[in-house]
ROVOKE-195385 format. One line per field, with one value per residue (C-alpha): residue number from 1; x, z, y. Coordinates in nm, 4 decimals. Layout:
pos [NUM / ...];
px [X / ...];
pz [Z / ...];
py [Y / ...];
This chain:
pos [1 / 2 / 3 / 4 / 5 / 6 / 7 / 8 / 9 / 10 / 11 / 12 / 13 / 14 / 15 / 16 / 17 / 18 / 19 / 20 / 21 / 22 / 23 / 24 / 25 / 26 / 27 / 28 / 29 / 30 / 31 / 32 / 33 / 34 / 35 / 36 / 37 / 38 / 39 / 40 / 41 / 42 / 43 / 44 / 45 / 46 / 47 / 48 / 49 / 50 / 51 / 52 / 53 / 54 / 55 / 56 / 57 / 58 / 59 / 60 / 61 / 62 / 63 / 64 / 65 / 66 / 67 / 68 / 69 / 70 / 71 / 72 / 73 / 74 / 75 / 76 / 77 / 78 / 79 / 80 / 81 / 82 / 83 / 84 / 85 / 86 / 87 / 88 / 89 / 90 / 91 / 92 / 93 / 94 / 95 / 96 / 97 / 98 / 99 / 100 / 101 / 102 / 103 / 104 / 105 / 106 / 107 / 108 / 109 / 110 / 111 / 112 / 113 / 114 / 115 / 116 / 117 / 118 / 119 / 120 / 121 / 122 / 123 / 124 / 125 / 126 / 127 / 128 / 129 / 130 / 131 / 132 / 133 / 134 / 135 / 136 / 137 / 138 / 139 / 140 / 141 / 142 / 143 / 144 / 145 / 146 / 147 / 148 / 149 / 150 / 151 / 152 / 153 / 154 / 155 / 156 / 157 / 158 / 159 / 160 / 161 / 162 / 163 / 164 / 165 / 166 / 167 / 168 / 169 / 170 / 171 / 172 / 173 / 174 / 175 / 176 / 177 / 178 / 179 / 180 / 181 / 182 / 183 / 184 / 185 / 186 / 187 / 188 / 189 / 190 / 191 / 192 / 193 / 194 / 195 / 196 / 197 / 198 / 199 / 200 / 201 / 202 / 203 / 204 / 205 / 206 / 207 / 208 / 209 / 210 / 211 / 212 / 213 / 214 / 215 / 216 / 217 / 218 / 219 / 220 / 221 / 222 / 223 / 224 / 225 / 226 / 227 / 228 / 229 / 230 / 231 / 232 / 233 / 234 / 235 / 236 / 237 / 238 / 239 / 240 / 241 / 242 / 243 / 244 / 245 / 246 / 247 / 248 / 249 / 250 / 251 / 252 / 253 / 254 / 255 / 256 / 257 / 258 / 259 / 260 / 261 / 262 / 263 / 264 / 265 / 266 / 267 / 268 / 269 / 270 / 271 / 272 / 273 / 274 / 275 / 276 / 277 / 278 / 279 / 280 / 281 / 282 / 283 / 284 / 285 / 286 / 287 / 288 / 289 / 290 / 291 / 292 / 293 / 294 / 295 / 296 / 297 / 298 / 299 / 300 / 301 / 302 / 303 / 304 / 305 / 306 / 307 / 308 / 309 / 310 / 311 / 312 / 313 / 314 / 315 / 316 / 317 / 318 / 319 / 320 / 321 / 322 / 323 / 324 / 325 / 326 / 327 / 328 / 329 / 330 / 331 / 332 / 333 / 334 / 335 / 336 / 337 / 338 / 339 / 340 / 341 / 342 / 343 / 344 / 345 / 346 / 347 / 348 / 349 / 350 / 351 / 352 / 353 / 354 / 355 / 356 / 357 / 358 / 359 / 360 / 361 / 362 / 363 / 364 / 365 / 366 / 367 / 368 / 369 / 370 / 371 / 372 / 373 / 374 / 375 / 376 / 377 / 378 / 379 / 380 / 381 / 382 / 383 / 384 / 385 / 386 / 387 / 388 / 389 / 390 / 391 / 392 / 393 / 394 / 395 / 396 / 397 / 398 / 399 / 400 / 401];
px [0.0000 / 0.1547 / 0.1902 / -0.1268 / -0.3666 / -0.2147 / -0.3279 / -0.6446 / -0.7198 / -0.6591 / -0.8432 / -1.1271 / -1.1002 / -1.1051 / -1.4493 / -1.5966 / -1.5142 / -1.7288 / -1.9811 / -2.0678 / -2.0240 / -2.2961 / -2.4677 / -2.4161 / -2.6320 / -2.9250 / -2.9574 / -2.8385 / -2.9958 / -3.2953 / -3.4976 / -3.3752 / -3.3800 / -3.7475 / -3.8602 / -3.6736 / -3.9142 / -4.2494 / -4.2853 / -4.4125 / -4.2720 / -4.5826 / -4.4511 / -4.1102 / -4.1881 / -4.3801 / -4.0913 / -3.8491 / -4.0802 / -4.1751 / -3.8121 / -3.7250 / -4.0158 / -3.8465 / -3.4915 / -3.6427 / -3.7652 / -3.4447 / -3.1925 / -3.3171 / -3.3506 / -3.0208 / -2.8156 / -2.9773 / -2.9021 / -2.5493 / -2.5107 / -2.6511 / -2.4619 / -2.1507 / -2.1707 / -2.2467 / -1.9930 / -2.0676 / -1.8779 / -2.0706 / -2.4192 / -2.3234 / -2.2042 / -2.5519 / -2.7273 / -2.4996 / -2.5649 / -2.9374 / -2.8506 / -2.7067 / -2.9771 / -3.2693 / -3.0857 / -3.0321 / -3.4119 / -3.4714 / -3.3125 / -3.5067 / -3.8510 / -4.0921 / -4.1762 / -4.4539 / -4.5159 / -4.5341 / -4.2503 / -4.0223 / -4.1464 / -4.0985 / -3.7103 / -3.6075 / -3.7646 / -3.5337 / -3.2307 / -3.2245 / -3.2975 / -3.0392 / -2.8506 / -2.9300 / -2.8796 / -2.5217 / -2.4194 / -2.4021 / -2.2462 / -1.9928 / -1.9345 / -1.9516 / -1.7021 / -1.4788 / -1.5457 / -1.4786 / -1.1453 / -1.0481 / -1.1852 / -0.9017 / -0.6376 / -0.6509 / -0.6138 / -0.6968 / -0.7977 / -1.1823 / -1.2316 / -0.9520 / -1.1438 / -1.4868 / -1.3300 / -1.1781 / -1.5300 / -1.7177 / -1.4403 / -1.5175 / -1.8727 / -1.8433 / -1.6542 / -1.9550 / -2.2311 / -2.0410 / -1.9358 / -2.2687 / -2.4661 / -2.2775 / -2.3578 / -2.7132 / -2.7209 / -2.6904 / -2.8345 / -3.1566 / -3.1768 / -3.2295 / -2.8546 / -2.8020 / -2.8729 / -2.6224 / -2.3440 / -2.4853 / -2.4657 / -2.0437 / -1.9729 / -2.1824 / -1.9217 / -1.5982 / -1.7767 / -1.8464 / -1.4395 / -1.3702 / -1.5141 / -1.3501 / -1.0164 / -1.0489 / -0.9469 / -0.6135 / -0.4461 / -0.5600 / -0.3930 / -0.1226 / -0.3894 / -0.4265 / -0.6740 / -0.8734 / -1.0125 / -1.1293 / -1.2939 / -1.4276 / -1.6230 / -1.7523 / -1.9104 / -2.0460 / -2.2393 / -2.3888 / -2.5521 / -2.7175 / -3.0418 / -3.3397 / -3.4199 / -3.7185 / -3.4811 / -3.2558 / -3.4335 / -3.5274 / -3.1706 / -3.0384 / -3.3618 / -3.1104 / -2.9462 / -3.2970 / -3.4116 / -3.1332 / -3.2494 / -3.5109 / -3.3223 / -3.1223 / -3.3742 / -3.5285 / -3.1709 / -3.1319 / -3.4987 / -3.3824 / -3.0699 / -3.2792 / -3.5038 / -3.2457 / -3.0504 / -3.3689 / -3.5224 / -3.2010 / -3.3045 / -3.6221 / -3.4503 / -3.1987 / -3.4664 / -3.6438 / -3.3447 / -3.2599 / -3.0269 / -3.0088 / -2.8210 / -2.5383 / -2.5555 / -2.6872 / -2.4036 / -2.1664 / -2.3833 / -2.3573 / -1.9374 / -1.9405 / -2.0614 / -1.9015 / -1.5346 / -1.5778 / -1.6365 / -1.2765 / -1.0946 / -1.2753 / -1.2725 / -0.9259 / -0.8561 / -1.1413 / -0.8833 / -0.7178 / -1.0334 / -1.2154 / -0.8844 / -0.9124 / -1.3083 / -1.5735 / -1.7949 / -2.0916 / -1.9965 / -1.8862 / -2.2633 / -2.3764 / -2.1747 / -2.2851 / -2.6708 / -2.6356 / -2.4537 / -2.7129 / -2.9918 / -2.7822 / -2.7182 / -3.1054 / -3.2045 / -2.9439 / -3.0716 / -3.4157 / -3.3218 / -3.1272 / -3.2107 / -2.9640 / -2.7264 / -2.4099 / -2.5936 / -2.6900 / -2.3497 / -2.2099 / -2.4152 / -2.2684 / -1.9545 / -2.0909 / -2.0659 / -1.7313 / -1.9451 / -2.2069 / -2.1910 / -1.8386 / -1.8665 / -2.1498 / -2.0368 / -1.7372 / -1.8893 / -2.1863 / -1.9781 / -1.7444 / -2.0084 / -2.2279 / -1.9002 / -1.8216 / -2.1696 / -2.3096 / -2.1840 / -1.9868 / -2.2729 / -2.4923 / -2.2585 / -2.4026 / -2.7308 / -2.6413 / -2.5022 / -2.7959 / -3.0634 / -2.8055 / -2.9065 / -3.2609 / -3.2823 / -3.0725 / -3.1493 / -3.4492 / -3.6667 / -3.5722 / -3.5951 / -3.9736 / -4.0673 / -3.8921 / -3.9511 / -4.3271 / -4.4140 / -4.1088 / -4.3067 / -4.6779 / -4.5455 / -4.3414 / -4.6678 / -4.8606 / -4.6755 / -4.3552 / -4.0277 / -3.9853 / -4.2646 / -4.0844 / -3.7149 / -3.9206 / -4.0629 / -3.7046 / -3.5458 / -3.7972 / -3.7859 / -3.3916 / -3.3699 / -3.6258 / -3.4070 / -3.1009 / -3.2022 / -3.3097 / -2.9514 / -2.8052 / -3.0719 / -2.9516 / -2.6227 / -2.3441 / -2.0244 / -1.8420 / -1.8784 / -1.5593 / -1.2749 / -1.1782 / -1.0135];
pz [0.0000 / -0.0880 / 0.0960 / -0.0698 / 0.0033 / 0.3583 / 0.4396 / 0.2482 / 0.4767 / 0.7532 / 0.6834 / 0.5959 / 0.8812 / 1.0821 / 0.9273 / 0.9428 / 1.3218 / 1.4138 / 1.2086 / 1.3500 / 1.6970 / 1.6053 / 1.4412 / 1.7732 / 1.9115 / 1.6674 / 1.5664 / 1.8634 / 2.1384 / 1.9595 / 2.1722 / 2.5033 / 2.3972 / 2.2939 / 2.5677 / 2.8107 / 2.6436 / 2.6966 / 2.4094 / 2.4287 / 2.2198 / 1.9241 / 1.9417 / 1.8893 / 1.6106 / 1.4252 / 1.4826 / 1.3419 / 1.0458 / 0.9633 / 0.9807 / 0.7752 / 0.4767 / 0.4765 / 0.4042 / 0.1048 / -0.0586 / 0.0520 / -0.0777 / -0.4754 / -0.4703 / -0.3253 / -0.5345 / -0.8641 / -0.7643 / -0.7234 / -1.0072 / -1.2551 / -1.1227 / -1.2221 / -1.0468 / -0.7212 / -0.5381 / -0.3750 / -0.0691 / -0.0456 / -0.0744 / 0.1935 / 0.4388 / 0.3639 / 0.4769 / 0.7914 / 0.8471 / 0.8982 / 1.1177 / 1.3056 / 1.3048 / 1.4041 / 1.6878 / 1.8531 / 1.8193 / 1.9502 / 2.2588 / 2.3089 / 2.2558 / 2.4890 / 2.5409 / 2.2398 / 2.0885 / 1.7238 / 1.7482 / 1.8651 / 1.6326 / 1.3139 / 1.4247 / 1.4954 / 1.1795 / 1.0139 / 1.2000 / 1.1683 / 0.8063 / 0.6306 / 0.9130 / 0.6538 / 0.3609 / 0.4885 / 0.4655 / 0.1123 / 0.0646 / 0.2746 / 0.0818 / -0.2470 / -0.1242 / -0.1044 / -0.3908 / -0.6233 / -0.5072 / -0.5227 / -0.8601 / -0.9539 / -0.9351 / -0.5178 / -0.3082 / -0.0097 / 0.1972 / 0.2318 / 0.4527 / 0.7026 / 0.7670 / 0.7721 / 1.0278 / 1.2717 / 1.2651 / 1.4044 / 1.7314 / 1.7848 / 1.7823 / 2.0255 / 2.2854 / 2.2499 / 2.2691 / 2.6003 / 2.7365 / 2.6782 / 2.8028 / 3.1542 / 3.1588 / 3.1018 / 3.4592 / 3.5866 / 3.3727 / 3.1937 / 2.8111 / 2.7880 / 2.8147 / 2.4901 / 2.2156 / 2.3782 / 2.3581 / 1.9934 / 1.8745 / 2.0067 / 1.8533 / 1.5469 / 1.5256 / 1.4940 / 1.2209 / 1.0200 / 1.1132 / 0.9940 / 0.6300 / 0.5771 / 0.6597 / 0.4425 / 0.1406 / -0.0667 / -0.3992 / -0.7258 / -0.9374 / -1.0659 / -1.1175 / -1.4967 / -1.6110 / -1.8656 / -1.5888 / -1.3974 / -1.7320 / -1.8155 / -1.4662 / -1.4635 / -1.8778 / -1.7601 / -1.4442 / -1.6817 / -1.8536 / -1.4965 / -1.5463 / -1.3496 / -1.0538 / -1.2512 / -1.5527 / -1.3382 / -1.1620 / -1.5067 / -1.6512 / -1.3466 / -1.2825 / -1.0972 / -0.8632 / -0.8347 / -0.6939 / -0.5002 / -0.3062 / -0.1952 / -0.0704 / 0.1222 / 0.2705 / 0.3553 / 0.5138 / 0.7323 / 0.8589 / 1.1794 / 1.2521 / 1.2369 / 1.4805 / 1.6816 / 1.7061 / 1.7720 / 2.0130 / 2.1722 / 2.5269 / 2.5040 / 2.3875 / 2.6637 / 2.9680 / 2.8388 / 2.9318 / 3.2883 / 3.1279 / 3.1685 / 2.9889 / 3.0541 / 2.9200 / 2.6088 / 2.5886 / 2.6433 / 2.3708 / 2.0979 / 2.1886 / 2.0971 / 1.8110 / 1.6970 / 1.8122 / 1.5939 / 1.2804 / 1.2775 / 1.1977 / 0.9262 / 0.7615 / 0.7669 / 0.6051 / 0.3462 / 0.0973 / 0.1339 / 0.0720 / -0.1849 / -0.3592 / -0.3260 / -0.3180 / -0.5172 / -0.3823 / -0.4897 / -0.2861 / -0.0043 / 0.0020 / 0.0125 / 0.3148 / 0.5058 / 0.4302 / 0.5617 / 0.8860 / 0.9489 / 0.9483 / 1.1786 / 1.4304 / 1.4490 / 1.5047 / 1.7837 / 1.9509 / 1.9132 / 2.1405 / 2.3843 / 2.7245 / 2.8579 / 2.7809 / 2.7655 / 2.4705 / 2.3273 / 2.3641 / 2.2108 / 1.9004 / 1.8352 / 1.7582 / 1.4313 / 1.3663 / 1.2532 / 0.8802 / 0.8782 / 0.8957 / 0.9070 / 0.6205 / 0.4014 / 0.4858 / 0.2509 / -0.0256 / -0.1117 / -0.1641 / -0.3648 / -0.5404 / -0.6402 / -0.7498 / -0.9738 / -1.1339 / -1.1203 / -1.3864 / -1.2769 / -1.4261 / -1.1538 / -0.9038 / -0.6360 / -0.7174 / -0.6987 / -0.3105 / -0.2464 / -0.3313 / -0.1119 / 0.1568 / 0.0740 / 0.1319 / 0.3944 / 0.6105 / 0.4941 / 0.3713 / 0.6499 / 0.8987 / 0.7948 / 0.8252 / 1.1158 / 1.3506 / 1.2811 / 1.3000 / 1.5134 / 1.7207 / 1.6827 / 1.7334 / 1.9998 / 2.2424 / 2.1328 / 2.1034 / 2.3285 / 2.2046 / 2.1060 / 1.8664 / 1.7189 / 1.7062 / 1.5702 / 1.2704 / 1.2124 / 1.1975 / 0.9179 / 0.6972 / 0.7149 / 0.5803 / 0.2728 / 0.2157 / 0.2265 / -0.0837 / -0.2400 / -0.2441 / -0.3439 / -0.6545 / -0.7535 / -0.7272 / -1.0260 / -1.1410 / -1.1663 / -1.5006 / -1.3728 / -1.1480 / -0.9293 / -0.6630];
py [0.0000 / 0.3158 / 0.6744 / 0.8070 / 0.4936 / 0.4245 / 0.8249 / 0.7527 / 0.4642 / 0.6243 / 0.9439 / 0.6969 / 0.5099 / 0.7884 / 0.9666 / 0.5954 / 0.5506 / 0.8788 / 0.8180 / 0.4916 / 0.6380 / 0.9183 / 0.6143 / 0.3663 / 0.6018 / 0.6796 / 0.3317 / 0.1115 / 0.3058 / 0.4601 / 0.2230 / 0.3002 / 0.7149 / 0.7117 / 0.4764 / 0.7870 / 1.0445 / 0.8171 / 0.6067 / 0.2416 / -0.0118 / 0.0490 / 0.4115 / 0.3406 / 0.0796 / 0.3201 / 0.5763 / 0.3772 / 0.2315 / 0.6053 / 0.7055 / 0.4007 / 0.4708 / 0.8636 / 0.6761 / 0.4855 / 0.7646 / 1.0018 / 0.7814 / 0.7225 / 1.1140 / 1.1677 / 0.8853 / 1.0202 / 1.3737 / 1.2874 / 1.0516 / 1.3137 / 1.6069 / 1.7452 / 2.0867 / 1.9527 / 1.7773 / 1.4459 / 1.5976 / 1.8627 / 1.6769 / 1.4451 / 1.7489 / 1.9307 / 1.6172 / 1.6373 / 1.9718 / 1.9606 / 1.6299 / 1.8603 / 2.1227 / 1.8814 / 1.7322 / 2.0655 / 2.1242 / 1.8078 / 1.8762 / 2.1892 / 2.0952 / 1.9473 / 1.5840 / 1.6025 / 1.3071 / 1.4777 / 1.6660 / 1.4327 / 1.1299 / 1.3767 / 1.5408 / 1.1702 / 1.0019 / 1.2693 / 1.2284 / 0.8538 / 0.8416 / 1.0910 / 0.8851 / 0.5838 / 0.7636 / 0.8225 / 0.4747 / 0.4249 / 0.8288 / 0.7434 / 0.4152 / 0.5809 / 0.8515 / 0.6016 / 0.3790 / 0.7440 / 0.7304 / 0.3614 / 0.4157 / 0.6304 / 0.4019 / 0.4288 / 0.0893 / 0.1962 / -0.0710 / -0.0040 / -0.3378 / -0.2082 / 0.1392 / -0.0156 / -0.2956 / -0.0007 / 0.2049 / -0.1345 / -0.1015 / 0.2195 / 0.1068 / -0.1332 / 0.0866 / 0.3246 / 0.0675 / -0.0613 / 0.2781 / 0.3917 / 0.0693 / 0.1636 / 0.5618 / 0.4091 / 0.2664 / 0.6078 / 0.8642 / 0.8428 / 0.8021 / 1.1697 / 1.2116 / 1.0119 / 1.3722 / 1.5703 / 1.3529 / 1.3203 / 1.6261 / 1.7029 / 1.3643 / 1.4947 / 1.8088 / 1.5758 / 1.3423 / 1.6988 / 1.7858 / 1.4357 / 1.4498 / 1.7908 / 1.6604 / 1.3148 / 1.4485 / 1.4190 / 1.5406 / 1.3793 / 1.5879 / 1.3724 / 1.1334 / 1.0172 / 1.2560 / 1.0809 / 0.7922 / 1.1318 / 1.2493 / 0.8958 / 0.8479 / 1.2186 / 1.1213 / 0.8412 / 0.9703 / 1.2892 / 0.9278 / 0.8414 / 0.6456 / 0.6872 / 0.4526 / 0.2526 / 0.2087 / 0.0999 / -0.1485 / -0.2783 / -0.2852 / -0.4837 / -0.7523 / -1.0172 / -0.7680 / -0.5818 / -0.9727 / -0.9407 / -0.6396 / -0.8387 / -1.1416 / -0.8636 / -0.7344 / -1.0508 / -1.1429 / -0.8353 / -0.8639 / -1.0293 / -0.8713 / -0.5700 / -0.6438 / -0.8237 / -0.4516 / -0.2649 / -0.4567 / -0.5989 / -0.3955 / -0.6373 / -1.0057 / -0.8793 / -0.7749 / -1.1146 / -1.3362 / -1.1453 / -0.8878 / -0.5000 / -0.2129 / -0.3064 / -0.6269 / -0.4669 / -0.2885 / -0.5260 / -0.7625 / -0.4991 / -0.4267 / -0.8167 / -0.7999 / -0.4666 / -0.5397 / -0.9375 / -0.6949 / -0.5822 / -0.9416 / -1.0044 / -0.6779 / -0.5987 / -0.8934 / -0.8744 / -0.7148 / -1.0435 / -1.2861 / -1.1031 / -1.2002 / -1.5666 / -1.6194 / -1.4097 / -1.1612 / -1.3697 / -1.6327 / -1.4544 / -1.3092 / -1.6563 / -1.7304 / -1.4263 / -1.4319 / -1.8798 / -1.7027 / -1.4656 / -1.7514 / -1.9431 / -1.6635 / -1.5502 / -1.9002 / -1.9575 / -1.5429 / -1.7327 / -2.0555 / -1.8638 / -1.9217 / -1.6586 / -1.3989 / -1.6208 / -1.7900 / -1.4303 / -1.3248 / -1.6079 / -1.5949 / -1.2772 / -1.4310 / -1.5241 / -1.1468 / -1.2040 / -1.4489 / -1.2549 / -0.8396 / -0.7922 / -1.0281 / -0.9176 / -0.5025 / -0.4806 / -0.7468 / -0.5664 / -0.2517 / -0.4040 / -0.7035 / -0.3488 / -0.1767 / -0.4685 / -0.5156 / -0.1734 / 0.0225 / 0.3515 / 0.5993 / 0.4285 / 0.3996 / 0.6034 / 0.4753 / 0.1027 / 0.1834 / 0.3496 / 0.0693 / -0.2011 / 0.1008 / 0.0910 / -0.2920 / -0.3099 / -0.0519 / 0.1029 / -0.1324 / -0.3488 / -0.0892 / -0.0025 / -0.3370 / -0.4717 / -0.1938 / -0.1838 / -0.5836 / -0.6220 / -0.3917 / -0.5347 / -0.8856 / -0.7621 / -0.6425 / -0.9219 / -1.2351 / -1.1905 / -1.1964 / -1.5301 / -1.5000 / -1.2014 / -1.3880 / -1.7209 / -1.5079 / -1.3192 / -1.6715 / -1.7982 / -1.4271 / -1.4772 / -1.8128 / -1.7385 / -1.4551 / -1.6948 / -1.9168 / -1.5673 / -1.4708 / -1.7567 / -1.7679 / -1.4491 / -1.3484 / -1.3023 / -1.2985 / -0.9973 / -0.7897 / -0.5756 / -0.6408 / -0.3746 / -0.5617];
């Protein structure tokens, strides 16, 4: 790795790491934050569901914004998102406890929080498709630690401070993650020129999202196996507080649960430069959708929280796993013109679509049936969504590895 992509990764790793500790806290303890300002778990469902349905209509506008445009930078769309992050969460720390109000700033927050995810991944991608090997996996791996040290720091604060305390330390982390993507940029100017010209012709081509959809029908089937596949490891983060409380555990076992599970992510994606060298990304999405099935089954039989804990070791197959292939798997069959867009839709299905669904019947099912119920339905979802992927994933029409 030379001078340029070692400071690349680095940079990366670095504006990765804080936005995954901003994220720790609107995604991982959205539950405990909402349940601190009065909401049930129907209410915080719906939240999330509503926030979730905002993302999937967001993140096609946003991706086919920034495909399209050459005036606009894709750094500066991504820190305008960031900015009014920023905005809502001060307002929501100075309004009242109304229902409304809250439920609308949040649903916001969380999903140009989602819309993020496949920016951030696209930042990157523009300039490892320049000739740049930074080592995406290795970045990606380091954010997941600093993840974990947040979900367990925070899991402790939570035995002495309400929830309330969670937007505060929000919005200061929220400053450093805007610091961090001013400072992660680098000279390109000895960079061959006509690859710059070539990307920034083919983008002006962008299609819209229903062409798209139609041009790609395998990876659009895909999307739905995805989604299928995350189903349970979405409610399984959102409702973690619950499966945890259900089992004898508190926050700080939720904590400590979700540092498992984050710090395992590292291993695996540092080294991910290495395997998606040997093995193909198709396969390697195979192998993480079987581990996700396998893990939601075993969080569905546990009896305590050694068991929970210990199914979390299959983080290391299954996210950490199925993070840096479907960046790289869309980067090798999407072509560049709908780059952006093709890291959006993995977004939509993986963390919007998902998110809409899961929260709201992870919710329902949640208050009506008990949390087995709700684990027992994630486990069956998952596994449909396992053959789905293996149905419809190809080989590589590009090789950027």
């Amino acid at each position: 790795m030379g001078k340029i992509s070692r400071e690349l990764t680095l940079k990366y790793a670095l504006l990765q790491s804080v936005f995954w500790i901003c994220q720790c806290f609107v995604l991982g303890f959205a539950n405990v934050y909402l349940k601190s300002r009065g909401f049930d778990n129907t209410q915080v469902g719906i939240t999330l569901s509503l926030a979730s349905v905002l993302s999937i209509i967001i993140q096609p506008l946003v991706a086919g914004f920034a495909d399209r445009t050459t005036k606009v930078s894709l750094r500066t769309i991504t820190m305008v998102l960031m900015l009014i992050v920023l905005s809502l969460g001060i307002i929501l720390v100075i309004i009242p406890d109304s229902y409304i109000f809250i439920t609308i700033c949040f649903m916001f927050i969380m999903a140009i929080q989602i819309t993020l995810v496949s920016l951030l991944n696209s930042l990157a991608l523009e300039y490892m498709n320049l000739g740049i090997h930074m080592n995406y996996g290795l970045a990606r791996g380091i954010s997941s630690i600093a993840f974990s040290l947040t979900s367990f720091g925070f899991g402790i604060v939570l035995n002495y401070h309400s929830g309330n305390i969670l937007l505060p330390i929000f919005l200061v982390s929220y400053v450093l993650f805007i610091a961090a993507l001013i400072l992660f940029r680098i000279d390109t100017s000895s960079l061959p020129l006509p690859e710059k010209e070539v990307i920034e012709t083919e983008q002006k081509q962008s299609d819209g999202i229903f062409k798209f959809l139609k041009n790609y029908k395998k990876f659009t089937i895909l999307l739905v196996g995805m989604t299928m596949v995350m189903y349970s490891h979405n409610l399984i983060n959102t409702y973690l507080i619950n499966i945890v409380e259900n089992v004898g555990g508190d926050n700080t076992d939720m904590g400590l649960s979700l540092a498992i599970a984050a710090g395992l992510e590292l291993p695996t994606m540092a080294v991910f430069i290495l395997i998606v060298k040997k093995i193909k990304c198709s396969t390697l999405l195979k192998i993480s959708a079987f581990f996700f099935f396998i893990k939601s089954g075993i969080v569905w039989l546990a009896p305590n929280m050694l068991t929970i804990n210990l199914s979390q070791l299959l983080q290391l197959f299954a996210y950490a796993l199925f993070t840096p292939a479907s960046v790289y798997y869309v980067n090798e069959i999407i072509d560049a013109k709908n780059g952006v867009k093709g890291q959006s839709m993995v977004g939509v299905a993986t963390f919007s679509l998902v998110g809409a669904i899961g929260s709201f019947t992870g919710g329902r099912i949640l208050d009506t049936k008990g949390v087995s119920a709700m684990l027992l339905v994630g486990t069956i979802v998952t596994g449909i969504g396992f053959i789905i992927v293996c149905l419809s994933t190809e080989d590589a029409k590009k090789d950027v590895r």
